[in-house]
C-alpha positions in Angstrom: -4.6 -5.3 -11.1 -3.3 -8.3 -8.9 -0.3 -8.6 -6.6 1.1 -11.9 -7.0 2.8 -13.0 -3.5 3.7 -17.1 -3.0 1.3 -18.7 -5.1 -2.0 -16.3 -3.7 -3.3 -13.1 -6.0 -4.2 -10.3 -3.7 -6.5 -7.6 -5.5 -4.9 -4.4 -5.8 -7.7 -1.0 -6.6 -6.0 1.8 -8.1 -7.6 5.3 -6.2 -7.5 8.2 -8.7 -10.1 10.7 -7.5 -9.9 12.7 -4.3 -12.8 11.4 -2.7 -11.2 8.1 -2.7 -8.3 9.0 -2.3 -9.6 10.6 0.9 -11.5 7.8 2.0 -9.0 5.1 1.5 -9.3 2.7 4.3 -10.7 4.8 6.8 -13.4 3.6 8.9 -13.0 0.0 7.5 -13.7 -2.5 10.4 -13.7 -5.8 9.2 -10.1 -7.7 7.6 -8.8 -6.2 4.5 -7.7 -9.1 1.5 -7.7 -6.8 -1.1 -5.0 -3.9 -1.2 -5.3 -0.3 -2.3 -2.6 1.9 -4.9 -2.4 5.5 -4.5 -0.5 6.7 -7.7 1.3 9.8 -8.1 1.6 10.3 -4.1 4.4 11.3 -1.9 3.3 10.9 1.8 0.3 9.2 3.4 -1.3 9.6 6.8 -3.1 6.1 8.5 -5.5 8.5 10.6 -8.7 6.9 11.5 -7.4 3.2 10.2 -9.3 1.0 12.5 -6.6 -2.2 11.6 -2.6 -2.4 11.2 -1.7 -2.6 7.6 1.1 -2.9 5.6 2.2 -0.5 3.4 5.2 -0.6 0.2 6.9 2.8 -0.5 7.7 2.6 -4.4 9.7 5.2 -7.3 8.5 5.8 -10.6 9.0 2.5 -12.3 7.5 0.5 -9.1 11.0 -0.5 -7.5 10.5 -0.9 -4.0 11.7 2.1 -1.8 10.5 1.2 1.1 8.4 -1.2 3.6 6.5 -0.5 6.5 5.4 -3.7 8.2 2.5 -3.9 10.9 1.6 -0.3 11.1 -0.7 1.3 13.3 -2.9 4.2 12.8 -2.3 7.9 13.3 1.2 7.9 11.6 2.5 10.1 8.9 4.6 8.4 6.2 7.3 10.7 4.1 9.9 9.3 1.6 11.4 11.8 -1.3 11.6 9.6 -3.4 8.3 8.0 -3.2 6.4 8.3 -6.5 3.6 5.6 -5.8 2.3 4.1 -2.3 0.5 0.3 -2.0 -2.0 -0.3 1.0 -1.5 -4.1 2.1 -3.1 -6.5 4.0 -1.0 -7.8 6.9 2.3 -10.1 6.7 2.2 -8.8 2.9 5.5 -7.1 2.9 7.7 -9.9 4.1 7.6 -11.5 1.0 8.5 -8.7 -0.9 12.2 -7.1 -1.3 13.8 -3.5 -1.4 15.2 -2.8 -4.5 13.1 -5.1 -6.8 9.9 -4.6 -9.0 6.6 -5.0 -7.4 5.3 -8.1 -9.1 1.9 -6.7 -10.3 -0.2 -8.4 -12.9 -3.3 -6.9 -14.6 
């Protein structure tokens, strides 16, 4: 899968298992380009992120919820109505809008 954002394609890897899920992007030292999708998932904790990231809150159907912009690590992040949850690389999330579909490509 592929975000497209301006005229770049940022990688987006789809996390199903638990041990992924779990790992994320814990631990990760060097610059993410690549982002990471956590289907089927309400809240999400940034313990142990060693970098800010961005992160896009998003329903059922991929409409944008909500987005968090620069954010640090140790936070917790809980939206009702959040069906799936987008790990991005910095100064991502501007581009994007609330209330429109996530452009993904595959």
């Amino acid at each position: 899968m592929y975000l497209k954002i301006k005229n770049k394609k940022i990688e987006i890897i789809e996390l199903n298992k638990f041990s992924e899920r779990f790992k994320g992007l814990k631990f990760v030292l060097e610059k993410i380009d690549y982002g990471l999708y956590f289907p089927n998932k309400r809240w999400i904790s940034t313990n142990f992120l060693c970098q800010n990231i961005d992160i896009a809150l998003t329903d059922k159907n991929d409409i944008v919820i909500s987005l968090l912009e620069n954010v640090r690590s140790e936070k917790y992040i809980f939206k009702y109505r959040t069906k799936n949850i987008y790990f991005l690389p910095l100064d991502t999330v501007k581009y994007l809008k609330l209330g429109e579909k996530i452009p993904i490509s595959k």
